[in-house]
C-alpha positions as CSV (number, residue, x, y, z in Angstrom):
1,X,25.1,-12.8,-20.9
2,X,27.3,-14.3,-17.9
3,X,26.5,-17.9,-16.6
4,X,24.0,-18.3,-14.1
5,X,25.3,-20.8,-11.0
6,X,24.7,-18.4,-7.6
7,X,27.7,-18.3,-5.9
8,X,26.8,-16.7,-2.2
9,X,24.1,-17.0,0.9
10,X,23.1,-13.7,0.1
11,X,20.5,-12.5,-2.0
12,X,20.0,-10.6,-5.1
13,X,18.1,-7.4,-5.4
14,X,16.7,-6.9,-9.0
15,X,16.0,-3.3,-9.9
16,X,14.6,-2.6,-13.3
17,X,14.2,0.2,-16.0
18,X,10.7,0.2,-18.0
19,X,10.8,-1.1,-21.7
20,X,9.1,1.2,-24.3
21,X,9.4,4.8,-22.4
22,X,12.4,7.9,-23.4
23,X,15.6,7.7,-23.4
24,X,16.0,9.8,-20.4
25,X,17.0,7.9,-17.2
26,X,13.7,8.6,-15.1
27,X,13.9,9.3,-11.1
28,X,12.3,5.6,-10.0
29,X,13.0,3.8,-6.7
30,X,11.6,0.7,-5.0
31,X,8.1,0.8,-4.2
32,X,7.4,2.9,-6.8
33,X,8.6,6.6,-4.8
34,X,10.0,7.6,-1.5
35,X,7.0,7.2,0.2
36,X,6.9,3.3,-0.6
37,X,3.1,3.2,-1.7
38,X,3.5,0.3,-4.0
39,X,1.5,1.7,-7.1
40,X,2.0,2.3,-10.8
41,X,0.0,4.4,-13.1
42,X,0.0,1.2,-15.7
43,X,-2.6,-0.8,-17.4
44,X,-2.7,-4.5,-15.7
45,X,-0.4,-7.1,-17.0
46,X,-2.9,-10.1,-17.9
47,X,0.9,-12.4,-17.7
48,X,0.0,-14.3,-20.7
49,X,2.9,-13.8,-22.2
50,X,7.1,-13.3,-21.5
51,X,8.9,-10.0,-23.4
52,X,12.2,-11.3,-22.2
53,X,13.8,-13.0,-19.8
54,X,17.6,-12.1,-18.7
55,X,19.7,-14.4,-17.1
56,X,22.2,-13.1,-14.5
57,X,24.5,-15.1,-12.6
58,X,23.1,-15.3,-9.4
59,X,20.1,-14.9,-7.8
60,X,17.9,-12.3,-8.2
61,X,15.7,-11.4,-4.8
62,X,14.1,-7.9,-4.7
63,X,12.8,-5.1,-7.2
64,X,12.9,-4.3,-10.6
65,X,13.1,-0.5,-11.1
66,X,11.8,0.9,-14.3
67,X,13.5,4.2,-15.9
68,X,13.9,5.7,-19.4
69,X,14.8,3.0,-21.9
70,X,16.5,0.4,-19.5
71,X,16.6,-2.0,-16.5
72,X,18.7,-2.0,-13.6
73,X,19.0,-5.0,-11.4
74,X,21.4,-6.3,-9.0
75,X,22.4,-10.1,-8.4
76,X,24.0,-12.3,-6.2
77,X,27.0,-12.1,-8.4
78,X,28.1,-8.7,-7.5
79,X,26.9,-6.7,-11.0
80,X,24.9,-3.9,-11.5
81,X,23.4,-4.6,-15.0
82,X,21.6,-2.6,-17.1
83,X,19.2,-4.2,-19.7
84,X,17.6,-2.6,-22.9
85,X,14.0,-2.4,-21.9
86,X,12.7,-3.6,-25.5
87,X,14.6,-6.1,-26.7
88,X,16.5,-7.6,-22.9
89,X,20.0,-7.5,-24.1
90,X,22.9,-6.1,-21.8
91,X,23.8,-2.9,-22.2
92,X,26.5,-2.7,-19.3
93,X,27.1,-4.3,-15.8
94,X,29.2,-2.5,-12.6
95,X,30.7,-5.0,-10.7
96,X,31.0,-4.6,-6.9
97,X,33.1,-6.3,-4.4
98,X,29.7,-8.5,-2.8
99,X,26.5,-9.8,-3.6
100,X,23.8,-7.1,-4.2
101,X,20.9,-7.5,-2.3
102,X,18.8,-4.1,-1.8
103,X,17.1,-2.7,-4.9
104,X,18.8,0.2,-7.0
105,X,16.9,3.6,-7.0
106,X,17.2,6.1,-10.0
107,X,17.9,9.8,-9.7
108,X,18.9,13.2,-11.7
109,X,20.9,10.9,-14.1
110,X,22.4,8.1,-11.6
111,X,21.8,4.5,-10.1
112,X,21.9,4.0,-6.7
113,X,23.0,0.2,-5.5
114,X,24.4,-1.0,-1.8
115,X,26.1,-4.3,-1.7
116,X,27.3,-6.6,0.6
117,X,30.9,-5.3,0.6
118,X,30.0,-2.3,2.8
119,X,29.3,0.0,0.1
120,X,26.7,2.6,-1.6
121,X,27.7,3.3,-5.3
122,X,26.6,6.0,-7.5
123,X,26.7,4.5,-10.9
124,X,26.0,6.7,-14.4
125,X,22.6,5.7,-15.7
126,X,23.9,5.7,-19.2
127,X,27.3,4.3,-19.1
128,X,27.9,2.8,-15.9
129,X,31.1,4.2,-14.6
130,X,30.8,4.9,-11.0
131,X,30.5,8.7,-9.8
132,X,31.2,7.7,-6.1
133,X,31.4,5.2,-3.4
134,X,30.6,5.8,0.1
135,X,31.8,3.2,2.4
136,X,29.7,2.1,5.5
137,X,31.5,-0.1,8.7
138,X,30.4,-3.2,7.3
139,X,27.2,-5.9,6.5
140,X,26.0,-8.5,8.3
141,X,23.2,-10.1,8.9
142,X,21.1,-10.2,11.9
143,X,22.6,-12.4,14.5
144,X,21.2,-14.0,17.9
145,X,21.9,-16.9,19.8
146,X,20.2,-20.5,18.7
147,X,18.2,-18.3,15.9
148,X,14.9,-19.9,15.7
149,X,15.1,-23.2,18.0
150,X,18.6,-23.9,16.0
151,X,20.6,-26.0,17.6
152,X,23.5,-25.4,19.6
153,X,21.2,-22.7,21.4
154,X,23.9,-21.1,23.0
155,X,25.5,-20.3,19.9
156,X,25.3,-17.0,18.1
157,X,24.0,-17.4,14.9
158,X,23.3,-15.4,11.0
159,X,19.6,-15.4,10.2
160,X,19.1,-17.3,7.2
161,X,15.8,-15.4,6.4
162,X,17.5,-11.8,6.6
163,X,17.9,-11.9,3.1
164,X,17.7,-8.4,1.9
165,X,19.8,-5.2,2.1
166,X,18.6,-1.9,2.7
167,X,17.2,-0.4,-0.4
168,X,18.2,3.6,-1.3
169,X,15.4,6.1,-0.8
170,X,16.4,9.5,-3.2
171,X,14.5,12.8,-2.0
172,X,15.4,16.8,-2.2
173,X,19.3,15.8,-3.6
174,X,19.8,13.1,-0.3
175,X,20.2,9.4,-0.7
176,X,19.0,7.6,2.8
177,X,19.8,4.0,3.5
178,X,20.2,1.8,6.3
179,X,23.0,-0.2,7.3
180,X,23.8,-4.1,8.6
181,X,26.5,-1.4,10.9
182,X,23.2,-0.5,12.8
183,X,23.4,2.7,11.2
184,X,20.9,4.7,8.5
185,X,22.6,7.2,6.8
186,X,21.8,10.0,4.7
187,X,24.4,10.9,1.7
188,X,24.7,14.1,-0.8
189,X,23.1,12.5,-4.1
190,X,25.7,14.4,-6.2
191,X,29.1,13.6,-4.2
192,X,28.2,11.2,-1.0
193,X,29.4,12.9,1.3
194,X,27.7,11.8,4.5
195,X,25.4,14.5,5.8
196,X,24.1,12.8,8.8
197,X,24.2,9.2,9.9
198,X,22.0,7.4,13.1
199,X,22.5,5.0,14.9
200,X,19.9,2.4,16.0
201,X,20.3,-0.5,18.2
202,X,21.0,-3.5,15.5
203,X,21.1,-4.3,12.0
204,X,18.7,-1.7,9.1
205,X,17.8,-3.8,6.8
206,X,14.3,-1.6,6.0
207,X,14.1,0.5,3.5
208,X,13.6,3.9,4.4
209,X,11.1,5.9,3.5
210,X,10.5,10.1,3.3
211,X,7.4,11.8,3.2
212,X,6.8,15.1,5.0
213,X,10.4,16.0,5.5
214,X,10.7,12.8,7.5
215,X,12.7,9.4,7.3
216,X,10.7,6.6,8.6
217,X,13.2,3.3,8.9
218,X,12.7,-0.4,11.1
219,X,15.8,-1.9,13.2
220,X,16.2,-5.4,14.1
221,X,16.1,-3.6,17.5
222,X,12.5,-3.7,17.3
223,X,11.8,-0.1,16.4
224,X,10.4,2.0,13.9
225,X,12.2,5.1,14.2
226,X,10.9,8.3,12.5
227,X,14.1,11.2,11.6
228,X,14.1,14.8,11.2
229,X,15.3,14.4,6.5
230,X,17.7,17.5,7.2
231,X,19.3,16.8,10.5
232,X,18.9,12.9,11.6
233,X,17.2,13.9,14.9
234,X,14.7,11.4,16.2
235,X,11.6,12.4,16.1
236,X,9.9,9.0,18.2
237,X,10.2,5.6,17.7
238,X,7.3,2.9,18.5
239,X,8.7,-0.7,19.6
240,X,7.5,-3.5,18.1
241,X,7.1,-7.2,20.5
242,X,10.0,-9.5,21.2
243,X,10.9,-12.5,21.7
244,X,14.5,-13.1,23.6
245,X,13.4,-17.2,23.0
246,X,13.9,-18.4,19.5
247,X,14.6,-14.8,18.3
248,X,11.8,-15.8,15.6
249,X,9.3,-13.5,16.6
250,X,11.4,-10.3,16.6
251,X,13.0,-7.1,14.7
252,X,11.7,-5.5,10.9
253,X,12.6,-6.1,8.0
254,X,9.4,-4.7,6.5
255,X,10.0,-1.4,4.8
256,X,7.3,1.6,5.8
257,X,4.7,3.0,3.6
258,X,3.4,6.2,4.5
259,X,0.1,7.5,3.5
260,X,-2.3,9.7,5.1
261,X,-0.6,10.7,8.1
262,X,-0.6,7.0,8.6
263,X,2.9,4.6,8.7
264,X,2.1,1.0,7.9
265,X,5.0,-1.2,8.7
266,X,4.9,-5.3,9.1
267,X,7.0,-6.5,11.9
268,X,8.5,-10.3,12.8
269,X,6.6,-10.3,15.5
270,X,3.7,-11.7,13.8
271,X,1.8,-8.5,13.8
272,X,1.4,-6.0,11.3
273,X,1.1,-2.6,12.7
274,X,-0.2,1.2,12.1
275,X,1.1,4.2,13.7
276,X,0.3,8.0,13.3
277,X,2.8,9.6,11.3
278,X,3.3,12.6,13.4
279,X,3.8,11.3,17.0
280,X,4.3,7.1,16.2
281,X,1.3,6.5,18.5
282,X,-0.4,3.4,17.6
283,X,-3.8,3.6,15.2
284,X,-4.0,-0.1,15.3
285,X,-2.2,-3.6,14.8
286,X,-3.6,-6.8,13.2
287,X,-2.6,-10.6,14.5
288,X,-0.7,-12.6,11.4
289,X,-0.9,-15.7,14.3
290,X,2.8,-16.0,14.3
291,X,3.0,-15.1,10.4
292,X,6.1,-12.6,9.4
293,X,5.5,-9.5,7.0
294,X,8.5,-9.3,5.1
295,X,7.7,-7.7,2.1
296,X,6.8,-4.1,2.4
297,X,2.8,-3.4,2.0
298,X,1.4,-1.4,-0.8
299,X,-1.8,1.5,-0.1
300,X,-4.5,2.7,-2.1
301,X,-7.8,3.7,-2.0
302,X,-8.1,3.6,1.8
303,X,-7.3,-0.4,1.8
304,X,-3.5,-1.6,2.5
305,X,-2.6,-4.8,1.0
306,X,0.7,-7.4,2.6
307,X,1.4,-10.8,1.9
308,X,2.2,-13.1,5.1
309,X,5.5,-16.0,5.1
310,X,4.4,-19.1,7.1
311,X,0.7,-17.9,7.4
312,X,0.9,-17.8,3.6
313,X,-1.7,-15.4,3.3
314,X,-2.3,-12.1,1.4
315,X,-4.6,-9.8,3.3
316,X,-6.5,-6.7,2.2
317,X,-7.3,-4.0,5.6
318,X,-9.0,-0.8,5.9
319,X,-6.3,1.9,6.9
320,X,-8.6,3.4,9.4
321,X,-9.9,0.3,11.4
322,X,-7.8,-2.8,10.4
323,X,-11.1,-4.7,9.2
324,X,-10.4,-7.3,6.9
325,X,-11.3,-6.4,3.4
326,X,-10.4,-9.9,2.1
327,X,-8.1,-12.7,3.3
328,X,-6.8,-15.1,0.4
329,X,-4.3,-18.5,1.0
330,X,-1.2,-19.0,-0.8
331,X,0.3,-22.3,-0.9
332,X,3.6,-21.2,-0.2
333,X,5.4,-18.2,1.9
334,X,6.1,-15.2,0.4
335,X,8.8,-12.1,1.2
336,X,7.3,-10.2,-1.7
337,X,5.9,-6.6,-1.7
338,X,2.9,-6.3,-3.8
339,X,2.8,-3.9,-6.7
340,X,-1.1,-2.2,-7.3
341,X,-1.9,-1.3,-11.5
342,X,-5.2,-0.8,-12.8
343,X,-7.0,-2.9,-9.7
344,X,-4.6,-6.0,-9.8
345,X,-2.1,-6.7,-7.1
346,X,0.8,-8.6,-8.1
347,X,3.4,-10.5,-5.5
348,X,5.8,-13.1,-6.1
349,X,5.7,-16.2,-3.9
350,X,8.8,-18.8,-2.7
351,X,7.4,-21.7,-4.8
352,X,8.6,-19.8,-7.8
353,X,4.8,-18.3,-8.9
354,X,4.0,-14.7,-9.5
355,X,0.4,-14.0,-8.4
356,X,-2.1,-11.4,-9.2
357,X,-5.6,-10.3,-7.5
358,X,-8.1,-8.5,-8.3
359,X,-8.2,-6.1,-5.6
360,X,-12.3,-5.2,-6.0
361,X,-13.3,-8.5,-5.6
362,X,-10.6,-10.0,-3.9
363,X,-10.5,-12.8,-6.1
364,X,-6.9,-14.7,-7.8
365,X,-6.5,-13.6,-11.5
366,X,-3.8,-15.5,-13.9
367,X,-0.5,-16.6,-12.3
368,X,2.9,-16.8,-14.4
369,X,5.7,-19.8,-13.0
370,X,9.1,-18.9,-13.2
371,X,12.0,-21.7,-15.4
372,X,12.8,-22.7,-12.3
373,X,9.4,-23.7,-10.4
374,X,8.6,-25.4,-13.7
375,X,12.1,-27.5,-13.8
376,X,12.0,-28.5,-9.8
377,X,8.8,-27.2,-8.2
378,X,6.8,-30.8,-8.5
379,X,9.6,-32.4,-6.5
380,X,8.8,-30.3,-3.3
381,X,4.9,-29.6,-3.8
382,X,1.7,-31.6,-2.7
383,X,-1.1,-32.9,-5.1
384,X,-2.9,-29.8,-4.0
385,X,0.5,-27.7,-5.5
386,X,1.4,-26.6,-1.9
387,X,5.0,-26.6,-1.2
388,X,6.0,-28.5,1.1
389,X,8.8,-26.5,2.7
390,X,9.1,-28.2,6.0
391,X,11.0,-31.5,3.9
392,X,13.6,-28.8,2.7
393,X,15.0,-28.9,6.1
394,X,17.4,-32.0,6.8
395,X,17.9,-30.6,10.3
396,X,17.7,-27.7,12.9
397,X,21.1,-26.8,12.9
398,X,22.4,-23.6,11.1
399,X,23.8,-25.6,8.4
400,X,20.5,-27.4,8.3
401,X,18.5,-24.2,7.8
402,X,21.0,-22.7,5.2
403,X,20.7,-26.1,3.4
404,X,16.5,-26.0,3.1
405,X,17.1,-22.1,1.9
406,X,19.1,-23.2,-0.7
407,X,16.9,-25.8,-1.7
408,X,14.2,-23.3,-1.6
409,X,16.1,-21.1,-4.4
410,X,15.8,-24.1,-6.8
411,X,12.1,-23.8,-7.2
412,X,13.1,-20.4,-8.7
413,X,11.7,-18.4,-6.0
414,X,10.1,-15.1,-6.1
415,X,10.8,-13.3,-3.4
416,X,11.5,-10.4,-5.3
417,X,9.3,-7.3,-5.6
418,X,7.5,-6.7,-8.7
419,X,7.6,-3.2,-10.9
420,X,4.8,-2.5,-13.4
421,X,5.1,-0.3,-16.3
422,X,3.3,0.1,-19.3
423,X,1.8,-3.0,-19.4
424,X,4.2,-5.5,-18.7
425,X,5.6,-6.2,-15.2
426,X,9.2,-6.9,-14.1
427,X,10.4,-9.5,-11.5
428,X,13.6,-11.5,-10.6
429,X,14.0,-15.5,-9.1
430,X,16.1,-17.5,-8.0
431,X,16.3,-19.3,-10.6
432,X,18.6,-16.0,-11.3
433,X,16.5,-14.4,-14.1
434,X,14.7,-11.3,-14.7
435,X,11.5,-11.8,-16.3
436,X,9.6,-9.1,-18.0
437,X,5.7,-10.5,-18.4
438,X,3.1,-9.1,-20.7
């Protein structure tokens, strides 16, 4: 296994493949399916115990995807790996020309990765050699002048907290993805050839999601756009608040789930927000008071469930009426998207711990830390265990923001996405491991 300093600002996406199923690579994508619900027909990890843990070398940001007999995941070093599901040992890695950052999806035999080179990459499932590459105008990051208070305020700045790519959606033989070009695109599955693409007003970094022969995708532009899956024709879009100050309080990076004619979609402008599927009319929005939705909110059962960043809450609403189900405090942010099995929620959290919560009684279960919470999390937390995130940043410069992120990562952060299959559930850290937790 390769040596694991991180070597970029960008962050990795970790996209597994199950332990303990076939052989056969099985069609799996982030959140579980095209339309991003967020469950898993699995019994409930009680996370007493680690399978394995693989060490990459980078970091590893964003989901696990579970096929056949392997794991896929992306890093911050550029690879593509693939990981025997029962024992964790490589089986091959793909290296790209950037960090990876958006989570891999699974289809009719192939792996589906964008990096931050530009590209999308169809990679063999079972060996790894690439079928195609389909190359984009370019990544960036969101960019706006004196990006949250920084200072100088008339400078044009990255966002340090745009850390993830788009992720691939795969549905009736297309591959949909967004673009830091401004662009989401929709690709033939078998060759990539570009079949449509659209173009929005600033950087995709949402996921898309397809249900009902549509594409629903955020912009940093503010918008939640839904497209026509077979031609790219908008449909409607519903704008989300702004805020031409800071530029904190602004754009999605939230990926949509879509259930019950119903699109639930958080927003960084401190709401999270419900439209009808059909006509983007809004059903109803809930205040976060200023907190982001990051991560990409799981449904079932009539109740949708999102963790919060600096409100550090997780939240349980009904999908009708927004009423709060339950409401439970974190002690740190998180830019996870939690995973549903067997009436347990599971979300990873930036001070390096993976939670899980009994959704029926909206009480905390068993947590699992990550190597690298455990080696440097004490440093940065309170007596209560809160971390204290605020003394990670020297500064308010752009350099002083990139510094406290980076700090952040050493707590082994999980601001990846967890996958849960047959038991045992798979996330990635900072601390640039995989961890596979019975």
């Amino acid at each position: 296994m390769p040596p694991s300093p991180a070597r970029s600002r960008w962050f990795v996406l970790a996209a597994v493949l199950v332990p303990g199923a076939t052989a056969v690579a099985q069609d799996a994508m982030f959140r579980g399916g095209p339309a991003h619900l967020g469950t898993y027909q699995s019994a409930a990890p009680s996370l007493e115990g680690v399978v394995w843990k693989f060490k990459t070398g980078g970091r590893v940001l964003s989901s696990p995807i579970v096929s056949g007999d392997a794991v896929y995941v992306g890093s911050t070093d550029g690879q593509l790996y693939a990981i025997d599901r029962a024992t964790g040992a490589q089986r091959w890695k793909f290296g790209t020309q950037g960090p990876i950052s958006s989570s891999p999806a699974v289809a009719g035999g192939l792996v589906y990765i964008s990096s931050v080179d530009g590209k999308v990459y169809a990679v063999d499932a079972t060996t790894g050699s690439q079928k195609w590459a389909f190359t984009t105008k370019g990544e960036r990051r969101f960019t706006a002048p004196g990006i949250h208070g920084a200072i100088p305020r008339t400078e044009r700045m990255p966002d340090p907290f745009d850390v993830f790519l788009s992720s691939p959606a795969v549905a009736g033989g297309t591959v949909y993805i967004g673009s830091g070009d401004q662009n989401v695109y929709a690709l033939d599955a078998a060759t990539g050839a570009l079949k449509w693409r659209f173009a929005t007003g600033d950087v995709v970094h949402s996921s898309p999601a397809v249900a009902n022969g549509l594409v629903y995708v955020g912009s940093w532009d503010r918008n939640v756009y839904a497209l026509d899956a077979s031609t790219g024709r908008e449909r409607w879009r519903y704008t989300t608040g702004n805020d031409t100050t800071e530029y904190n309080q602004i754009g999605i990076a939230s990926s949509p789930a879509v259930s019950g004619g119903l699109v639930f979609v958080g927003g960084r402008d401190g709401h999270f927000h419900v439209v009808d599927a059909v006509t983007g009319a809004l059903k109803w929005k809930h205040n976060n008071n200023g907190g982001w939705t990051i991560g990409s909110p799981a449904v079932l059962d009539g109740v949708v469930y999102f963790a919060t960043s600096d409100g550090r809450r997780f939240k349980a609403l009904d999908v009708n009426t927004g009423t709060p189900k339950f409401d439970l405090e974190n002690k740190a942010v998180s830019f996870s998207s939690p995973a549903i099995a067997s009436g347990v929620a599971y979300y990873g959290t930036s001070d390096g711990w993976l939670r899980s919560v009994d959704i029926r009684t909206g009480q905390f279960r068993a947590h699992f830390q990550s190597d690298g919470s455990k080696e440097h999390g004490a440093k940065w937390t309170d007596a209560n265990g809160n971390l204290q995130s605020g003394r990670m940043y020297p500064d308010r410069t752009l350099d002083g923001l990139m510094i406290g992120m980076r700090t952040m990562f050493t707590v082994g952060s999980m601001l990846s996405s967890p996958s849960v299959v047959d038991g045992v559930v798979y996330i990635g850290s900072t601390d640039g491991q995989v961890y596979a937790i019975r």
